[in-house]
VOPAGU-2260 file (C-alpha; in pm, 1 decimal, decimal comma):
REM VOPAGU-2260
SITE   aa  ch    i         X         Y         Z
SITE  UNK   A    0   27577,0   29613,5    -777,8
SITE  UNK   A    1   27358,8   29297,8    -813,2
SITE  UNK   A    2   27374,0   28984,6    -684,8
SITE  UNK   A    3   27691,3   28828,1    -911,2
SITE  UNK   A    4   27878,6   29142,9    -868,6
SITE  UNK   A    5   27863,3   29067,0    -461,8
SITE  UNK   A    6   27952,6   28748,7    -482,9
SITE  UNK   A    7   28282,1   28867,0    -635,4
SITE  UNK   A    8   28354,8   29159,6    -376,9
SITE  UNK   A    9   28317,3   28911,6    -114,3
SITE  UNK   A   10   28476,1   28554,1    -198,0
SITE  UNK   A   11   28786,1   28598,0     -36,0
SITE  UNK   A   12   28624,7   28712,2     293,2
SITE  UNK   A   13   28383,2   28399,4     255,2
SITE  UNK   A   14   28681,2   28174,4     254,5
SITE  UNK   A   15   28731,5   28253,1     603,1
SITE  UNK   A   16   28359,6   28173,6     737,2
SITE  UNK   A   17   28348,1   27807,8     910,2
SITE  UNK   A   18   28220,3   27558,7     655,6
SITE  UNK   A   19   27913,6   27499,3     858,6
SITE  UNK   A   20   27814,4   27892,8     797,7
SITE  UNK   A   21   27612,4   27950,3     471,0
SITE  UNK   A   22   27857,5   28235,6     259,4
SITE  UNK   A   23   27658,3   28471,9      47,4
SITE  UNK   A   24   27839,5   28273,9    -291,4
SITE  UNK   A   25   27616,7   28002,8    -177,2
SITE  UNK   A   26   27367,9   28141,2     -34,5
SITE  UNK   A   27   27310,3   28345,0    -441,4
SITE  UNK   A   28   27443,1   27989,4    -613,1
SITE  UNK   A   29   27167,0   27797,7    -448,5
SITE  UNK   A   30   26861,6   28075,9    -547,3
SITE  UNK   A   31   27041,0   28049,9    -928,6
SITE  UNK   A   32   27059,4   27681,9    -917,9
SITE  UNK   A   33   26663,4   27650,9    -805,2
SITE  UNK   A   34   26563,5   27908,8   -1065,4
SITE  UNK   A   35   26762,7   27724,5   -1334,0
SITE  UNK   A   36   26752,0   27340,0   -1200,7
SITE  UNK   A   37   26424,4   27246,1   -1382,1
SITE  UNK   A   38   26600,5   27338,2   -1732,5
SITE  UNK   A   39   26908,2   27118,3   -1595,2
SITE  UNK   A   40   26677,7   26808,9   -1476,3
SITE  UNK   A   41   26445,0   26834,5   -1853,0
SITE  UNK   A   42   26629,9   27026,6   -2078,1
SITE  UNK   A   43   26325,7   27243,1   -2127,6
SITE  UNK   A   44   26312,5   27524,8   -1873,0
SITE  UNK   A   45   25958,4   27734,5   -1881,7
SITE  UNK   A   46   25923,0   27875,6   -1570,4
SITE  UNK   A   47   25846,9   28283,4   -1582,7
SITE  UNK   A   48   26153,8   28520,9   -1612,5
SITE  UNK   A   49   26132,8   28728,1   -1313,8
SITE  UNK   A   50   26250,8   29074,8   -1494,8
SITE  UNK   A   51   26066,4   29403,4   -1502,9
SITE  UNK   A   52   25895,4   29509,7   -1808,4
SITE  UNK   A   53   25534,7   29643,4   -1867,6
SITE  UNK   A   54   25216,4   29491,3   -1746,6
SITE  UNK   A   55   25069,7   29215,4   -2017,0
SITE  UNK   A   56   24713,2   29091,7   -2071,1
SITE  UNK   A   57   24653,4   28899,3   -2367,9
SITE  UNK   A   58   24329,7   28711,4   -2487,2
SITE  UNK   A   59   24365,9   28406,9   -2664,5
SITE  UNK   A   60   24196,3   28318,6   -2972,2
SITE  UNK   A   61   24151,0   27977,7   -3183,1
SITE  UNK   A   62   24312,9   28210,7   -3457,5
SITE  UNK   A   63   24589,5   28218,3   -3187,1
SITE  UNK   A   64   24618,6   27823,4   -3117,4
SITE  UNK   A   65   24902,2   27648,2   -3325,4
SITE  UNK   A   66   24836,0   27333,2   -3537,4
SITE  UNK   A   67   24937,2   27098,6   -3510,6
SITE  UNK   A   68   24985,4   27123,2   -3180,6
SITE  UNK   A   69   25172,3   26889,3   -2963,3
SITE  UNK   A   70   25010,1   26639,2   -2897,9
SITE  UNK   A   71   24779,4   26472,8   -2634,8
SITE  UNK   A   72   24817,1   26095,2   -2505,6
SITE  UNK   A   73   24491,6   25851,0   -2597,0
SITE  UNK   A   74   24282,9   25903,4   -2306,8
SITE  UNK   A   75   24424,8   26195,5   -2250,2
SITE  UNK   A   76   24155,2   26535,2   -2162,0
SITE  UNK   A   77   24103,4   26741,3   -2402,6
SITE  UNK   A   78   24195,7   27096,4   -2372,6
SITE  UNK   A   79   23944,9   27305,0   -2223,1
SITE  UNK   A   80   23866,2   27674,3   -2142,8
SITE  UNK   A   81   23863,7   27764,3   -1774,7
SITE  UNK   A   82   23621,2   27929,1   -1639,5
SITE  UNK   A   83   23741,9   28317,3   -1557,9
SITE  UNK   A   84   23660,2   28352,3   -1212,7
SITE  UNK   A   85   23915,4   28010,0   -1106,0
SITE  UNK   A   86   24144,4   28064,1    -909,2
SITE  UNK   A   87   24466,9   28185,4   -1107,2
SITE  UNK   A   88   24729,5   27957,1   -1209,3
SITE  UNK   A   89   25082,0   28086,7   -1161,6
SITE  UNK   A   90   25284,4   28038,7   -1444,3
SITE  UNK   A   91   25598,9   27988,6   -1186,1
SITE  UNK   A   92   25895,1   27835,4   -1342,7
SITE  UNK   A   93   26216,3   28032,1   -1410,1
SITE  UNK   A   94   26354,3   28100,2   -1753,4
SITE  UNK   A   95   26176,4   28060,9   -2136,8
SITE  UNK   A   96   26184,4   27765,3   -2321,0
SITE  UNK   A   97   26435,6   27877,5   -2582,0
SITE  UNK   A   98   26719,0   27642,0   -2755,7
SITE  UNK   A   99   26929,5   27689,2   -3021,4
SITE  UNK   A  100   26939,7   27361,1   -3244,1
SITE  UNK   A  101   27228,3   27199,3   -3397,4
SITE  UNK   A  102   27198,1   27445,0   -3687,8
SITE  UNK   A  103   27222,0   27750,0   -3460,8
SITE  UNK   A  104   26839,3   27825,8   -3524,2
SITE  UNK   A  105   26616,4   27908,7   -3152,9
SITE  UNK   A  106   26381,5   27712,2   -3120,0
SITE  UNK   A  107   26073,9   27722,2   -2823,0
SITE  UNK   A  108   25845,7   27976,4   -2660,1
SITE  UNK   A  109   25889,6   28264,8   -2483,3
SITE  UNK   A  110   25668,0   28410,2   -2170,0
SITE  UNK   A  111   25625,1   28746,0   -2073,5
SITE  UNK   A  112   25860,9   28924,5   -1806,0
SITE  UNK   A  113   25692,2   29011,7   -1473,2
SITE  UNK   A  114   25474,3   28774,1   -1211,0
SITE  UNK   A  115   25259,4   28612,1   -1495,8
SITE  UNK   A  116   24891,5   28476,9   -1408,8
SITE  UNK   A  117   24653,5   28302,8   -1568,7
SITE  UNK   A  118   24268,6   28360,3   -1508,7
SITE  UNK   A  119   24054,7   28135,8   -1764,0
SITE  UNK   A  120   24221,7   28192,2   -2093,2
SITE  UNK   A  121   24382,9   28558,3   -1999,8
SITE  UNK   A  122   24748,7   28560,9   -1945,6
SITE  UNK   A  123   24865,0   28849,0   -1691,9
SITE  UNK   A  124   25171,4   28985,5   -1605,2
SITE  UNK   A  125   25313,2   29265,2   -1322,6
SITE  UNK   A  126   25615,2   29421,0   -1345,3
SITE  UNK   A  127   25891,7   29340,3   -1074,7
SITE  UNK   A  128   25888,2   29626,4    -818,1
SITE  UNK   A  129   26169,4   29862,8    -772,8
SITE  UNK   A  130   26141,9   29757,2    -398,7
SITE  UNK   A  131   26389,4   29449,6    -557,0
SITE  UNK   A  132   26687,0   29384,9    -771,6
SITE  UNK   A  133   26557,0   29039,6    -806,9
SITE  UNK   A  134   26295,4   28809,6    -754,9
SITE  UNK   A  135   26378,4   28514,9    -503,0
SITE  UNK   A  136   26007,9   28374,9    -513,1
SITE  UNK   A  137   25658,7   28514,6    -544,4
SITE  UNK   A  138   25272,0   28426,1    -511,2
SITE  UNK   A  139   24935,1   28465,2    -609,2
SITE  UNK   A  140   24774,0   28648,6    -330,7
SITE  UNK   A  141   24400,3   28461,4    -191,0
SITE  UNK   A  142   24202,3   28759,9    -222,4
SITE  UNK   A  143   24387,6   28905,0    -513,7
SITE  UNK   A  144   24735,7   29080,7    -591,4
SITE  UNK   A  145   25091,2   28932,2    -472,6
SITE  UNK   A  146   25353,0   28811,2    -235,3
SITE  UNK   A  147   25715,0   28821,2    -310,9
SITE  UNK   A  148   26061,0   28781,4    -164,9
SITE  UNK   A  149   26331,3   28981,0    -373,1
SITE  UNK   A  150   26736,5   29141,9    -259,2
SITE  UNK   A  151   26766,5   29501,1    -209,2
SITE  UNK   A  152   27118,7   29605,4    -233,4
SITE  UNK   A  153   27134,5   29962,4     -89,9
SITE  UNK   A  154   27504,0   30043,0    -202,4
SITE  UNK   A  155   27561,4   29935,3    -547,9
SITE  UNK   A  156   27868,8   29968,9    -734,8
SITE  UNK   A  157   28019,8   29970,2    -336,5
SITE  UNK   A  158   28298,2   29731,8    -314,2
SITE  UNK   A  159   28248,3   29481,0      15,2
SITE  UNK   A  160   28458,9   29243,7     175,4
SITE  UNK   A  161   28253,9   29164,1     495,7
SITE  UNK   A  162   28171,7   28777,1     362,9
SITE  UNK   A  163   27833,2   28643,3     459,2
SITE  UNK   A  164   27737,4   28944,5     710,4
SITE  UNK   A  165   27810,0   29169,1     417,2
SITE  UNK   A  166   27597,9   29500,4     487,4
SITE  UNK   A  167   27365,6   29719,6     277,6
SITE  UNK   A  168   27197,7   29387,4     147,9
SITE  UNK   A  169   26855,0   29357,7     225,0
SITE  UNK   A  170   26624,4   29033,1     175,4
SITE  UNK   A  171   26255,8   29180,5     104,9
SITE  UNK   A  172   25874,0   29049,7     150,3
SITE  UNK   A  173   25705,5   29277,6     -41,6
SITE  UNK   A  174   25343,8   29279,7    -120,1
SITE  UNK   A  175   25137,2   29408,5    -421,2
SITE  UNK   A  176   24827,9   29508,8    -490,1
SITE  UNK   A  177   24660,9   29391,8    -840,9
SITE  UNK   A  178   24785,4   29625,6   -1044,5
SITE  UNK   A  179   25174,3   29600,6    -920,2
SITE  UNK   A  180   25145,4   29864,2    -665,5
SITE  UNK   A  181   25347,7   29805,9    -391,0
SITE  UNK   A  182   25110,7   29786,6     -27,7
SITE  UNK   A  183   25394,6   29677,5     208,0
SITE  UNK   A  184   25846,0   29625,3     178,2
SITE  UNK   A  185   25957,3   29451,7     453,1
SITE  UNK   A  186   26313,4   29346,9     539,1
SITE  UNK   A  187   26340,3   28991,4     699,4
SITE  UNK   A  188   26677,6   28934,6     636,9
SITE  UNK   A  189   26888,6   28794,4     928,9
SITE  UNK   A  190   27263,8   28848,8     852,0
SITE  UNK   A  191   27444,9   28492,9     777,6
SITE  UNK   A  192   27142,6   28330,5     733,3
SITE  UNK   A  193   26917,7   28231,8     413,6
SITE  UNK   A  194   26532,1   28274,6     396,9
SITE  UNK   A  195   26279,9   28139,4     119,1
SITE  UNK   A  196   25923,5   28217,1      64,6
SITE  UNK   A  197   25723,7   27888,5     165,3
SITE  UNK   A  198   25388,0   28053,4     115,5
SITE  UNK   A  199   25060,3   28241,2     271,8
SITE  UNK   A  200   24804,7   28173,5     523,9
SITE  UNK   A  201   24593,1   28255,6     806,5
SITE  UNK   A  202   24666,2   28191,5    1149,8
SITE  UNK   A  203   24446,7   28316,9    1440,0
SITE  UNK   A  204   24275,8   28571,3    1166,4
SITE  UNK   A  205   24594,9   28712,0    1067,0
SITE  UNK   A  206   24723,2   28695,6     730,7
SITE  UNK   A  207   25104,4   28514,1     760,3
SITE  UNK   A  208   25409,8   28419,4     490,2
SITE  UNK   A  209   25546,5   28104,6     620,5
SITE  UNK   A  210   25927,1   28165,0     551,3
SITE  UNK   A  211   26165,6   27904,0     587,7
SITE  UNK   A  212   26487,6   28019,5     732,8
SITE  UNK   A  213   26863,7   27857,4     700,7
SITE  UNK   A  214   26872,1   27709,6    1043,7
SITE  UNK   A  215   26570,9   27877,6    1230,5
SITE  UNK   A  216   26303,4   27646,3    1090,8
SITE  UNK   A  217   25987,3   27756,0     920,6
SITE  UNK   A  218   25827,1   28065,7    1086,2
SITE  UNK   A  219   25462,1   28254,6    1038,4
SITE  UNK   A  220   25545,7   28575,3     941,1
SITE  UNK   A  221   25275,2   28831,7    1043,7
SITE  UNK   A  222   25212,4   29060,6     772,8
SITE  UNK   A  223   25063,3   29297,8     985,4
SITE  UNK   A  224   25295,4   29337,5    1221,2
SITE  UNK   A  225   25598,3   29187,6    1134,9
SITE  UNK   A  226   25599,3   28958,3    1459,5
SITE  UNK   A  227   25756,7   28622,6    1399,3
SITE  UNK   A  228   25651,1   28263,7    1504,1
SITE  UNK   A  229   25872,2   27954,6    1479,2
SITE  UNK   A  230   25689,4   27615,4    1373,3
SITE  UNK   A  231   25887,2   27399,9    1610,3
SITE  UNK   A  232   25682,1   27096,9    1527,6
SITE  UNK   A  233   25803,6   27129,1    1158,5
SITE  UNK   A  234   26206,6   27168,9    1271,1
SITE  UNK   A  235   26258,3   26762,6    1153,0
SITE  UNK   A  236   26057,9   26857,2     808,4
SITE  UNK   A  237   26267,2   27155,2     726,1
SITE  UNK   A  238   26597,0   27074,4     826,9
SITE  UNK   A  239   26778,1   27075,0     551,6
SITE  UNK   A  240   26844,8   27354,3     378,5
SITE  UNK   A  241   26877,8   27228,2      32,7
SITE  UNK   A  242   26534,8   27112,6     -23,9
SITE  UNK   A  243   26249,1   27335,7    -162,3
SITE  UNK   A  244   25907,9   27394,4      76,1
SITE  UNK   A  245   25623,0   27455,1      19,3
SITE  UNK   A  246   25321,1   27559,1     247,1
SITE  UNK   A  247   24955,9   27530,6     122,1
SITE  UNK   A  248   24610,6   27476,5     317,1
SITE  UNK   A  249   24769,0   27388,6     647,0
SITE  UNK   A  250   25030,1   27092,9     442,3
SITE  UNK   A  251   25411,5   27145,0     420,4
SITE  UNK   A  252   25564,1   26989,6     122,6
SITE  UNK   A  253   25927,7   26919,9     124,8
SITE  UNK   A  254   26138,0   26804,6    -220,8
SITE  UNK   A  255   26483,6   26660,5    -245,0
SITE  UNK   A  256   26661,9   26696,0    -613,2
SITE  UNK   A  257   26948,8   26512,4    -445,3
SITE  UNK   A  258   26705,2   26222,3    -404,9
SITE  UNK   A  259   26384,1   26326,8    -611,5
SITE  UNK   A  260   26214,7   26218,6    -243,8
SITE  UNK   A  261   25876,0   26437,8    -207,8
SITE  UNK   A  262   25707,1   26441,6      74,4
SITE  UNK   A  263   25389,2   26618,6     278,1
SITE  UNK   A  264   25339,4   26680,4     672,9
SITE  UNK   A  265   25059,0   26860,3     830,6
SITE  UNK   A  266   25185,2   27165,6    1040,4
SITE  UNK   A  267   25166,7   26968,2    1396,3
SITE  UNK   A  268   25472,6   26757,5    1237,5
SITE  UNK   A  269   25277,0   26481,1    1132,5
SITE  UNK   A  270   25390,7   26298,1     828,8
SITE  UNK   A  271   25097,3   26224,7     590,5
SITE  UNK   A  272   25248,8   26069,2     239,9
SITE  UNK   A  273   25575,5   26027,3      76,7
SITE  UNK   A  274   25715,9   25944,0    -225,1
SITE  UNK   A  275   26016,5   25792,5    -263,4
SITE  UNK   A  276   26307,3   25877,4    -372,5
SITE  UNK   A  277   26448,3   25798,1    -707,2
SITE  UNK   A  278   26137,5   25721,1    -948,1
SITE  UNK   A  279   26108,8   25520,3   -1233,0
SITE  UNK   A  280   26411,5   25576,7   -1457,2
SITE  UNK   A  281   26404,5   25878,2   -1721,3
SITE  UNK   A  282   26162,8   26062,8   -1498,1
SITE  UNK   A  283   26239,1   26397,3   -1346,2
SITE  UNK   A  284   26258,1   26484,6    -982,2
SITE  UNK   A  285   25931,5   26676,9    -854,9
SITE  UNK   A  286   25986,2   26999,2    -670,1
SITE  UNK   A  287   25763,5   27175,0    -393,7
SITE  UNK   A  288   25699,8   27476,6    -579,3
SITE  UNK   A  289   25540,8   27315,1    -835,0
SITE  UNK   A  290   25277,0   27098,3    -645,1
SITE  UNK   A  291   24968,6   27222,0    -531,7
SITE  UNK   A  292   24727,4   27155,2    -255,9
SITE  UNK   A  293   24385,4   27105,2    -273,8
SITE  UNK   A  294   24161,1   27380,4     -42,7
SITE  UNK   A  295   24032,9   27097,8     214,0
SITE  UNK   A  296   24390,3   26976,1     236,2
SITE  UNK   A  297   24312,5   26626,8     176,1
SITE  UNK   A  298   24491,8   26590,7    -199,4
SITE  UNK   A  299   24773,1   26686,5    -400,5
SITE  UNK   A  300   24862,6   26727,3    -753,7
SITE  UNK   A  301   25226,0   26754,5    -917,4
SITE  UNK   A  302   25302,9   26717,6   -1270,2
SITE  UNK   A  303   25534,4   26375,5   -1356,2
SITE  UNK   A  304   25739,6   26411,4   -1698,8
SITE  UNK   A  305   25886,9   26079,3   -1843,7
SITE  UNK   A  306   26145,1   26005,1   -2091,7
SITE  UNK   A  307   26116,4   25658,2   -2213,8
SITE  UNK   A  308   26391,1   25690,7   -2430,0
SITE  UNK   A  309   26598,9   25966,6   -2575,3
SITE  UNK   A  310   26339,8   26153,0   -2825,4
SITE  UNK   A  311   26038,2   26149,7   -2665,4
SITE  UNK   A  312   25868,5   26298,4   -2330,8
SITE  UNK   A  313   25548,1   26192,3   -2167,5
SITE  UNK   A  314   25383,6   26467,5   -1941,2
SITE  UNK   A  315   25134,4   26313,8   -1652,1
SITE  UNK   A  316   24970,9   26463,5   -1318,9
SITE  UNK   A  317   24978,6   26287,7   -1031,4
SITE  UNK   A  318   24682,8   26338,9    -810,5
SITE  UNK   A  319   24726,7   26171,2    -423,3
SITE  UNK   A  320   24443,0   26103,2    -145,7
SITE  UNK   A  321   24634,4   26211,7     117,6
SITE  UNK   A  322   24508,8   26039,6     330,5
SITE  UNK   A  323   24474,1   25727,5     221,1
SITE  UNK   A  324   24766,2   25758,7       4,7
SITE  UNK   A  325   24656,1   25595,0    -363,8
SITE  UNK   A  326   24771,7   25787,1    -632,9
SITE  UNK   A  327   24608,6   25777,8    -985,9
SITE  UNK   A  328   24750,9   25961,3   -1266,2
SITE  UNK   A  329   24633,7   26180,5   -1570,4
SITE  UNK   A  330   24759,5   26220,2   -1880,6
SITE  UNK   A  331   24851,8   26564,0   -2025,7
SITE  UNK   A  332   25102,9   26553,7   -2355,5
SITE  UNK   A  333   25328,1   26359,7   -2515,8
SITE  UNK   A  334   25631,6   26592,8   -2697,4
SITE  UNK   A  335   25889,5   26402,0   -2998,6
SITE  UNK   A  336   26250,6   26568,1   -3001,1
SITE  UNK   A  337   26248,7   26835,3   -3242,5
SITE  UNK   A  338   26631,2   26692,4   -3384,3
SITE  UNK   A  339   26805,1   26631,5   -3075,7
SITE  UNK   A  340   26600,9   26865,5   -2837,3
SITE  UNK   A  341   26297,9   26795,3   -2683,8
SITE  UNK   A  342   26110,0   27140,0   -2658,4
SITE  UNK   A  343   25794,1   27203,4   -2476,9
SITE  UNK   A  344   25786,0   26895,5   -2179,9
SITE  UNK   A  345   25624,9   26995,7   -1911,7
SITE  UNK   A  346   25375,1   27163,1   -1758,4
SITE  UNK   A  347   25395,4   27555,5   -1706,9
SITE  UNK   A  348   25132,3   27555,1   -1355,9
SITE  UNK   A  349   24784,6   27436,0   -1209,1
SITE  UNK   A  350   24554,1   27529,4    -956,4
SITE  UNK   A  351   24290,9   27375,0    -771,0
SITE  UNK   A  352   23943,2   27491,8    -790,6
SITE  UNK   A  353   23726,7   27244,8    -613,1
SITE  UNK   A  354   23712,5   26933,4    -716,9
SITE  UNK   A  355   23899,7   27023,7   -1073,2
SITE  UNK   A  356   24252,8   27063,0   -1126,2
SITE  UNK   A  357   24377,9   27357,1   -1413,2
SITE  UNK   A  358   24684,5   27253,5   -1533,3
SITE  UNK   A  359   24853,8   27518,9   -1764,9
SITE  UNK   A  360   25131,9   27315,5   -2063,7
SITE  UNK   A  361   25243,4   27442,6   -2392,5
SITE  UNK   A  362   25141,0   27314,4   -2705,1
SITE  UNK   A  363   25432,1   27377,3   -2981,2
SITE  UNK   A  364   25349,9   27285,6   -3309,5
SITE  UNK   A  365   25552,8   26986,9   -3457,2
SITE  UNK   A  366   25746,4   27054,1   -3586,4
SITE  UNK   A  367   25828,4   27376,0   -3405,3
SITE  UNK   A  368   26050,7   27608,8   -3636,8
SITE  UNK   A  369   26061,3   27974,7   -3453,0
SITE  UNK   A  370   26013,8   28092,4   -3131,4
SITE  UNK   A  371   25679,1   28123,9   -3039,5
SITE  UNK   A  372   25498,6   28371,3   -2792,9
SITE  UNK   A  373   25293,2   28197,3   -2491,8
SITE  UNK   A  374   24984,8   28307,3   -2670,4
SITE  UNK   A  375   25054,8   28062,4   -2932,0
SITE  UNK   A  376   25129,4   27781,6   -2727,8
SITE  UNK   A  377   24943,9   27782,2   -2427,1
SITE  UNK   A  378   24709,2   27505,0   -2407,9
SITE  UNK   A  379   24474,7   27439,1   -2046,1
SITE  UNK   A  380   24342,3   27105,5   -1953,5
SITE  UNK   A  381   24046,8   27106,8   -1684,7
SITE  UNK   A  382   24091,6   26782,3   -1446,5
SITE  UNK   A  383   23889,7   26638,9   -1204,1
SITE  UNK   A  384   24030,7   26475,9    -897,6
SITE  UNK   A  385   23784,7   26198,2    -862,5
């Protein structure tokens, strides 16, 4: 039974939960509606598909670059190798970039199932462990391998009409080694409650997941041991339950797609920078999972993508001095609608490594007239902050 089939065993006993009490329809609507909201907000979803299949590594070529391509703003950077031993990018976002145009042809780019990486120019991928049905959210591990949070259900095909405590559900953390093998399964589920996967650190020497649970705040999980520790300075930042977190080199990042309002704290509670809410019109809400941190803290990226008017998107980074709070931005494409879709806005991830930012975007030809493999399209732009 996966996660649509419970949500039909147990509506009826969900109807009788207070409406303060998260029911599992919602708690499963809410995970579907972050993996698919970024296709929603830009009508161009390219965020990795979370299904199992076998491992990928594929080199890419100049013979496998598309030209055209799309193309970059004046001033833009030009695309650049990365250096192999970066830092990996995750290419994180939920679903391929695939639409059918108004003659019924698909048009876009697909990536390849798994946890997809990429080192330099080589694109990796690791199959989904059997430890999960599904894949809530996962990470790049520091020192190599992953971090993920995935359901369990242990009776499928069982029907259930115990509502939001249903049983024989579990929520995992689940760690893998580089090559997909599975070092630890964990279940961290509390019954009636939702969790999310904020992100890894070190606390004290121990490695931690910061998880941030429906009304019990965002906690260090030890990975070690299990043991749980509640952030209560952070219980203000992470109170509601609809926004995405994020946790990266001691900075919480908290994003609202009710009011596109994204915002940083360090972990004592302390607000450092916010934007706010409701940008420039035609731009797209940023989201916490998609920003990244900078290793001394001090700066943070997060893509921007613009539509100044109905046929045309303009992809940009933002980079922000924490703590001085100017923000300068970079350019990174500029995509026409392909008919009436535009196909390929965007960026698909970036990573820090120093003072450079890698920011991972597909480049689709123009016109595009097939669906193209991320080989083809993947384009990386090296940054610097400064």
């Amino acid at each position: 039974m996966n996660d649509d089939d419970l949500i039909a065993t147990v509506r009826r006993a969900a109807g009788a939960v207070p409406a303060s009490a998260p029911d599992l329809g919602s708690v499963q609507r809410r995970h579907r509606r972050r993996r698919s909201r970024h296709a929603v907000a830009t009508g161009a979803a390219v965020l990795a598909l979370l299904a199992g299949a076998s491992a990928v590594a594929a080199r890419l070529t100049p013979s496998t670059a598309p030209a055209p391509a799309a193309s970059a703003p004046s001033g833009a950077p030009s695309p650049t190798s990365t250096d192999a031993a970066a830092p990996p990018v995750q290419i994180h976002r939920h679903g391929d970039s695939v639409f059918t145009d108004e003659a019924g042809k698909e048009l876009g780019f697909r990536l390849p199932h798994g946890l997809v990486t990429l080192s330099g120019t080589r694109i990796s991928a690791v199959d989904k462990p059997s430890a999960v049905d599904g894949v809530r959210q996962w990470l790049p591990l520091p020192g190599g391998g992953y971090i993920l949070l995935g359901s369990k259900d242990l009776a499928p095909g069982t029907q259930r009409t115990d509502g939001v405590n249903v049983t024989d559900l579990e929520v995992r953390l689940v760690t893998l080694a580089a090559d997909g093998h599975v070092t630890m399964s964990r279940n961290v589920r509390i019954q009636g409650k939702d969790v999310a996967l904020a992100g890894v650190g070190e606390i004290g020497g121990a490695a931690v997941a910061y998880l941030a649970r429906t009304h019990g705040g965002m906690v260090a999980h030890n990975l070690a041991t299990g043991a749980e520790t509640r952030l209560t300075a952070l219980d203000a930042a992470v109170a509601d339950p609809a926004n995405t977190y994020s946790v990266q080199h001691g900075v919480l990042l908290s994003a609202s797609s009710g009011t596109c309002q994204l915002r940083a704290w360090d972990l004592r509670g302390r607000a450092l920078w916010t934007r706010p809410g409701q940008p420039a019109t035609g731009d797209r809400c940023a989201y916490a999972d998609e920003a990244a941190v900078s290793p001394d803290g001090r700066r943070l990226a997060f893509p921007i993508v613009s539509y100044p008017d109905r046929d045309r998107a303009v992809t940009r980074l933002a980079i922000v001095d924490l703590a001085h709070g100017t923000v300068r931005t970079a350019d990174i494409s500029q995509v026409t609608a392909v008919g009436s879709m535009i196909v390929g806005a965007g960026i698909l991830g970036l990573a820090w490594s120093g003072d450079v930012i890698h920011v991972a975007w597909p480049a689709l030809p123009r016109p595009a007239d097939r669906v193209y493999e991320l080989s083809e399209v993947l384009s990386t732009t090296d940054i610097p902050s400064t």
